[in-house]
N, C-alpha and C positions, 0 to 999 in steps of 0.2 A: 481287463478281460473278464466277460459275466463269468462265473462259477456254475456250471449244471445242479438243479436245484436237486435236492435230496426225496430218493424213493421213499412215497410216501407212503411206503409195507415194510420201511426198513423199523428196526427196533431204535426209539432213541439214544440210548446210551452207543451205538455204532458213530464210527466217525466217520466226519463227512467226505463223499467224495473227494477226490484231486486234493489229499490232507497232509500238510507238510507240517515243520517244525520249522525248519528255514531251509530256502533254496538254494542256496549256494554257503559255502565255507566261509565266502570272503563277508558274508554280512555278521557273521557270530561276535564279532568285536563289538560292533555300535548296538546288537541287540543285548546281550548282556551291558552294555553302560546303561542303555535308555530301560533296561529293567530295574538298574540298582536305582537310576534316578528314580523313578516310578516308585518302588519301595520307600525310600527315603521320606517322599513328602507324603504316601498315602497315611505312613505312621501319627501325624498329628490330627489327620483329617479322621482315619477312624476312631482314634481318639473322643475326638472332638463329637462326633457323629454318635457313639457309644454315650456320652453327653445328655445330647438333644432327646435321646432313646428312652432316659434314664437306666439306662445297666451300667453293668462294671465295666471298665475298659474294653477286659481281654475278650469281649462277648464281640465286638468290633472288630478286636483284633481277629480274632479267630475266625470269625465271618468272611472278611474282606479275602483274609489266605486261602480259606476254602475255595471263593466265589471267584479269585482270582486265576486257581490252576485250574478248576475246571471249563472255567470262558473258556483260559487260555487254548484248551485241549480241543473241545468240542464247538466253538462259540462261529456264531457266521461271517464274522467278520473281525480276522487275523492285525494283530493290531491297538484292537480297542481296547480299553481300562475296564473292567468293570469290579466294583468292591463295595462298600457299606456308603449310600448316599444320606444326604440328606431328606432330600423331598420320601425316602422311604423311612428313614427313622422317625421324621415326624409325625408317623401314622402309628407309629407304635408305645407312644409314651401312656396314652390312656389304659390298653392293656398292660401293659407293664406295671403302673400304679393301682392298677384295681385287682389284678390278679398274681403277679409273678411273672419269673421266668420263665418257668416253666411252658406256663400256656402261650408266651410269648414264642420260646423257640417250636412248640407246635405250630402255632400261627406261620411262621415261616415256612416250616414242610408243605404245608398245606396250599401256601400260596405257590409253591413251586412245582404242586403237581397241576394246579391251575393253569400255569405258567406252560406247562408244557401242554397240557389240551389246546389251550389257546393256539398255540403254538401248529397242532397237527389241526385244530379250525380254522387255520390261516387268517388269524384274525391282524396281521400284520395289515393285509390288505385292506381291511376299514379303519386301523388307525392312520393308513395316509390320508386319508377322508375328516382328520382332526385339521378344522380351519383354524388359518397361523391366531388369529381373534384369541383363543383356547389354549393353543400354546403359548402364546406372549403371555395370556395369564396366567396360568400354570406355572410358568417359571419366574415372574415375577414375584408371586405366590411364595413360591420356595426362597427365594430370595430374601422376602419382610420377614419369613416366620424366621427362621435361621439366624436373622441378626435380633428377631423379639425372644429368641430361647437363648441369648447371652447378656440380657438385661438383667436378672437375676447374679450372672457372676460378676457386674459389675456394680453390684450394691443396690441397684434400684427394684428387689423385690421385697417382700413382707419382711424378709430380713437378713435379707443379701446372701442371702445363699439357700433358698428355700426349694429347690430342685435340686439338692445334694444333702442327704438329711446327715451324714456326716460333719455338716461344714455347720449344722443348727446349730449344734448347739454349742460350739464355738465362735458363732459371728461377731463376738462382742471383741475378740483378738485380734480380728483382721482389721487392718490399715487403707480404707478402702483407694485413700489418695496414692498409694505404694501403684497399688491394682493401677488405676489409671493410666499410671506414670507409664509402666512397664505395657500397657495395650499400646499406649501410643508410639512409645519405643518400637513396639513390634511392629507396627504399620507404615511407621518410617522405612524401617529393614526392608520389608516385603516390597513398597513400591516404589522404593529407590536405588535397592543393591541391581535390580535388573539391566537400570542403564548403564552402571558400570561391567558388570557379567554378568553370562548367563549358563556359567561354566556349573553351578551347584544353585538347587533350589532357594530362593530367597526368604521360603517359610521356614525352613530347615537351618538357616543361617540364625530368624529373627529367633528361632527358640533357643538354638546353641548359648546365643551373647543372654537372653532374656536369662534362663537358666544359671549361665556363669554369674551374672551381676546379684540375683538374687540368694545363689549358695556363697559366694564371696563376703556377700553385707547379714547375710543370715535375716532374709526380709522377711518380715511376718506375712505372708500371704500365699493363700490355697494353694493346694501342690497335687498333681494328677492322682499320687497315692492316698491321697484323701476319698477319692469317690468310691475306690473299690479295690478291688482283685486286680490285679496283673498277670499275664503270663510265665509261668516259672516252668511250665513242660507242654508235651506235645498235649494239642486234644486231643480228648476221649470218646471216643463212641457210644454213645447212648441216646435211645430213643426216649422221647418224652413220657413218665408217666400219665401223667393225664389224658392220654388217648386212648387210656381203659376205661375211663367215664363218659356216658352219652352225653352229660351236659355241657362234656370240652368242645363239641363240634357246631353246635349252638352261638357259645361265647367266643371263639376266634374266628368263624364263618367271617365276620363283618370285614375285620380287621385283615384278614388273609387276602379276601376277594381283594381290598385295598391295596395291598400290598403288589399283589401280582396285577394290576391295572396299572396303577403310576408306577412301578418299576420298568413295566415294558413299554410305556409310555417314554419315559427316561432313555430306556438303552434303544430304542430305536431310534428317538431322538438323539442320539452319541452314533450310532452308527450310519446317522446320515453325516453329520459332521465328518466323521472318518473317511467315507464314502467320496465326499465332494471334495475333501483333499485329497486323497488318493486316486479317485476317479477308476474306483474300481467298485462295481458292485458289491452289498452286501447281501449273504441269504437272512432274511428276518425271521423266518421260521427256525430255521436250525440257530438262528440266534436264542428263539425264545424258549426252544426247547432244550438252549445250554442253558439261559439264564435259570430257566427251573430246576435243571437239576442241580446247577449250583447252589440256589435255596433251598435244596432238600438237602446238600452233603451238609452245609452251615448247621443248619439243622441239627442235624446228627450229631454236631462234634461241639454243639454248643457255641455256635455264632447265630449271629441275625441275620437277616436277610438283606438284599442289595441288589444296584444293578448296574447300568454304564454312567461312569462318569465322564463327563464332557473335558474338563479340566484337565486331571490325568490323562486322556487319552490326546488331547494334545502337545500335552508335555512330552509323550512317550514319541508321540512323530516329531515335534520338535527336536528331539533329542537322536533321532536316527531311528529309532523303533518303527519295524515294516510287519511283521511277523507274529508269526503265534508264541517262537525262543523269548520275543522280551515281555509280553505279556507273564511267561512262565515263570521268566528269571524273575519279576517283581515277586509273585505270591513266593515262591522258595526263598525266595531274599528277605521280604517280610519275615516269615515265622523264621529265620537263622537270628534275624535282627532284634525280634520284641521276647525271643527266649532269652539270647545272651546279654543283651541291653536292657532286663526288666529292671532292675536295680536302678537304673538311671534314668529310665521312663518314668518312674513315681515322685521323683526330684524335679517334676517339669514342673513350673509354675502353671496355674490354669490362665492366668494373663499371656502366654505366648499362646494357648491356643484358643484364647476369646480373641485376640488380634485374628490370628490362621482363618477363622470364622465370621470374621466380619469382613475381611477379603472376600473370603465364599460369597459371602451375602452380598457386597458390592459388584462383584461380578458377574453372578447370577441373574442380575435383576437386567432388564434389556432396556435400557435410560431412553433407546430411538421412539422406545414403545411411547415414552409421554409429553418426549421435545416434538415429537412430528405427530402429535395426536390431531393439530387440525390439520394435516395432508392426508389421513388417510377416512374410508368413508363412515361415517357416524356410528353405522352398524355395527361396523370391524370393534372400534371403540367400546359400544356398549356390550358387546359379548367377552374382551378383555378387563373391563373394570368388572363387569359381574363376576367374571371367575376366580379375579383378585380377593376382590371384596368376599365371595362368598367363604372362598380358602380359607380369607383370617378371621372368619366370625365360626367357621363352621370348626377350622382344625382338619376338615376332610379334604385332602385334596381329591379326591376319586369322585366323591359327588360334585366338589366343584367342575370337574370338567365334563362331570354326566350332563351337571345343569347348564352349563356354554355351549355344550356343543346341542343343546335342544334348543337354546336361544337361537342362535345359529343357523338352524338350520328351519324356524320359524322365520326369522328377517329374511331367509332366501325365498322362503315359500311365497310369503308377501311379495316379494322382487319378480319372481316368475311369473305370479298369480294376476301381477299388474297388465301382461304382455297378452292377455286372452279376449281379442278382438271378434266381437260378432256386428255384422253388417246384414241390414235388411234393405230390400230392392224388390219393388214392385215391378213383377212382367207384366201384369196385367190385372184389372180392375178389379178381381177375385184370387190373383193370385200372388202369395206374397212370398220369397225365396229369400232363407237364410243364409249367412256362410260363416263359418266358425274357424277363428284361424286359432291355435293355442294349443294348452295344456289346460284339461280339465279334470280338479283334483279336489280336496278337501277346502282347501284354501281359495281359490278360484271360483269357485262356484258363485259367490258371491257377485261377481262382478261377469259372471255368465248371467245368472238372471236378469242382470240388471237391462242386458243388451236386449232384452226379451221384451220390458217394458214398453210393449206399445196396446192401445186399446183397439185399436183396427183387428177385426176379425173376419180376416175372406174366407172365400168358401173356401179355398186350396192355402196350404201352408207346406212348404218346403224348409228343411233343415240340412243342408251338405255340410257335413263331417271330412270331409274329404283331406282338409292344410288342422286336424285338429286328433287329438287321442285323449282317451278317457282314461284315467290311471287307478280309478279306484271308486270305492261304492256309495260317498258322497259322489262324487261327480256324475255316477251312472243315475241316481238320485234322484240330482239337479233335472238331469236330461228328460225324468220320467216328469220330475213335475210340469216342464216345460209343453212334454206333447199334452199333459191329462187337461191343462188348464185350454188349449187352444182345442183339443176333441170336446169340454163341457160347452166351450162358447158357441158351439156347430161346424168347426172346420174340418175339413181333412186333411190329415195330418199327415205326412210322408219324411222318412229320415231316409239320408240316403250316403253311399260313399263313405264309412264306418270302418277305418282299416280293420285288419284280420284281428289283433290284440282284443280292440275295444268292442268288435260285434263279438268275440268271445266272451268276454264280459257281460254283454248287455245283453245275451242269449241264455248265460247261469242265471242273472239276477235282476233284471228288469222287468218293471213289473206292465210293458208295453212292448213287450216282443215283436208284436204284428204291423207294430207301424215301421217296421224295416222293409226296406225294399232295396231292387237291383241296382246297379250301377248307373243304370242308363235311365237317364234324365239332361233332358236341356238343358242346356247351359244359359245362364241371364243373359236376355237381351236388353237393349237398351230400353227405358221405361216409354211407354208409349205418350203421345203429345196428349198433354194437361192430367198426365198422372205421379204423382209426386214419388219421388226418390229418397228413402228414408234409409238410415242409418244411426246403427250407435258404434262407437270406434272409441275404446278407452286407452287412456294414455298409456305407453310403455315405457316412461320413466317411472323409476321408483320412489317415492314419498321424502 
């Protein structure tokens, strides 16, 4: 059933229309289990994701709990997961090292008052306008980088543990073949316990035994309480210092803007997922103006910022989760679990969650995208490799997909541009009559002129506009050079049949206003006996 979309004079923090918690009594069972489940696995994944971020754990933890109650409460789409991703931690590691936390959880406030302008610009409606080319890369994107930010804790950086500066200057202790041992234990777990059940999360299982084997043998290798802080009470309310200095707004602009781009890139992408399993609309607006202000309470309370995750939100429909109760019950569930569980979270080896993370990253990545690379058309292709490629060289995903989707939407323009047919037809021995069929644009013009090319100059020259529209001031341009070049040779010149749009146009800004005229002009007759029938007619396939 659509949802009636939210008055757009209402205040954002108001909940949305038709706003339940769960409709019926009888669903509170399966939404409290599919919230515990949820809880349970996002624990390694913010973890893990806190990680990629470089912060402390509980910056993760404390993020995802925020970002989780208030989805829950206000979000557009009852249901979905949203907590501390990857594709957004990854934008945040450069500020993190070059500045702090600080400016870091700035950064997040920041993105999620963006997040909510967007939100009331309805800018939902031009990310459906993201061709899948952009998406395949994008997430494929997220996927390499994910599995390249857990090369270092498997020994293969400068010095095996060079993105945990706690773990420097101990690497000489770690066993790096233990490590191995214990990832590939864990990836056994994860994608083998499913076929057996699928009663308890498989990531949750591969930590528990990883965990047990390694406190059992007393293994020498990295342990979660090695990177930082853990949660041992509730979060605290505090606003970021450095939002009394002009030069914070400067230095986390970049990184904010980023943030709230690929986040709601993310959770719109999750609540289409949601959507087409459920087959219930989502609203994307009141999504994005929950996502923001869930990155502003994070904020606040000293988490980072987040958005929909895909994974989780299918685990939670998987699991019975319909509702806004299990989305709830995860974030409450969370912070009861990583307060009273801190002590045992520090004891996690970092091998069960570079396994948890290399799952992500396998699964992330869309494999159809490169087995069916030659079924799909060359174009699609090269706007997916470019946003790939430029993701892992740049580090940005937000320019990557600025820059695909400009590819994009140049490969179309060429594809359009190709379809702008002009035909010439001689009525008579001085008079020569255009017809223009197409879209005349930036792009196009080019192959308008070309139709033009004839050296014959009669007395009379006809142009009917009539099956054609001009979209913009190249084109209108194009058109002017077309009449000046046949009025210098000596013809008269006549445009004619110029829908309402384009004589608008060509009345602001054309610099041959007066060769318009009315409607009414003859229609081509056939060309009369021994006078030739000319025509240019370009191909509308594309390249």
């Amino acid at each position: 059933m659509r949802r009636p979309p939210l008055d757009p004079l209402l205040n954002f923090t108001q909940v949305p229309q038709r706003w339940t918690l769960v409709p019926s009594p009888h669903a509170i069972p399966k939404e409290l289990l599919a919230g515990l489940v949820v809880a349970l696995g996002i624990i390694p994944e913010a973890i893990a994701f806190s990680i990629v971020a470089g912060v402390d754990p509980q910056v993760g933890l404390f993020g995802s709990i925020c970002i989780l109650i208030v989805v829950a409460l206000l979000g557009g789409r009852p249901g979905m997961v949203s907590a501390c991703t990857a594709g957004v931690a990854l934008l945040m590691g450069g500020l993190m090292q070059s500045h702090g936390l600080s400016y870091l959880l700035a950064a997040s406030i920041l993105a999620g008052v963006f997040q909510i302008l967007w939100g009331y610009l309805r800018l939902a409606q031009q990310m459906r306008f993201v061709p899948r080319g952009v998406t395949l890369g994008f997430v494929n994107a997220i996927g390499v980088l994910i599995f390249l930010a857990q090369l270092p804790q498997l020994g293969f950086g400068r010095d095996g543990a060079e993105t945990i500066p706690s773990l420097a200057g101990s690497a000489q202790s770690i066993h790096w073949p233990w490590v191995w041992g214990l990832v590939a234990l864990g990836l056994l777990i994860i994608y083998l316990l499913p076929r057996l059940t699928r009663l308890v999360p498989s990531t949750l299982v591969a930590i528990l035994v990883i965990s047990g084997l390694a406190e059992w043998w007393q293994l020498p290798v990295p342990r979660v309480g090695d990177l930082g802080q853990l949660p041992s009470s509730l979060p605290v309310f505090q606003i970021p210092a450095v939002f009394g200095a002009w030069g914070t707004w400067g230095l986390i602009l970049p990184t904010a803007l980023a943030i709230s781009f690929v986040g709601l890139l993310q959770s719109f992408l999750t609540a289409n997922v949601v959507e087409d399993s459920l087959d219930e609309e989502a609203d994307y607006e009141a999504e994005a103006r929950a996502q923001g202000l869930a990155n502003i309470t994070a904020g606040l309370f000293g988490g980072m910022a987040g958005a929909g995750m895909i994974g989780q939100s299918v685990i939670n429909l998987e699991s019975g989760g319909r509702y806004r109760l299990s989305t709830l019950t995860a974030g409450v569930g969370l912070l009861i679990l990583v307060i009273s569980l801190n002590t045992w979270l520090a004891r996690i080896p970092m091998a069960a969650l570079v396994a948890v993370m290399i799952m992500v990253s396998i699964s992330t990545v869309n494999w159809d995208s490169f087995l069916n690379i030659r079924m799909v058309p060359k174009s699609d292709t090269a706007v997916m490799l470019l946003t790939l490629v430029l993701a892992l060289v740049t580090s940005n995903l937000a320019i990557a997909v600025l820059v695909g989707v400009a590819l994009a939407g140049i490969l179309f323009s060429r594809k359009v541009a190709k379809v702008i047919v002009v035909t010439g037809t001689w009525l008579s021995e001085d008079h020569l009559y255009y017809t223009v069929r197409g879209q005349l644009f930036f792009v196009s013009t080019v192959y308008f002129l070309a139709g033009f090319k004839q050296h014959a100059h009669p007395a009379r020259v006809t142009i009917d506009m009539q099956a054609a529209h001009v979209w913009d001031q190249t084109g209108m341009r194009a058109l002017d050079q077309v009449i000046r070049k046949r009025q210098q040779a000596g013809s008269s010149v006549e445009l004619i049949h110029l829908n309402k749009e384009s004589l608008d146009l060509f009345s602001r800004i054309s610099d041959t206003p007066d060769f318009v005229v009315g409607a009414g002009c003859a229609l081509p007759a056939p060309s009369p006996s021994g006078l030739p029938s000319v025509s240019h007619v370009l191909p509308s396939d594309s390249p």
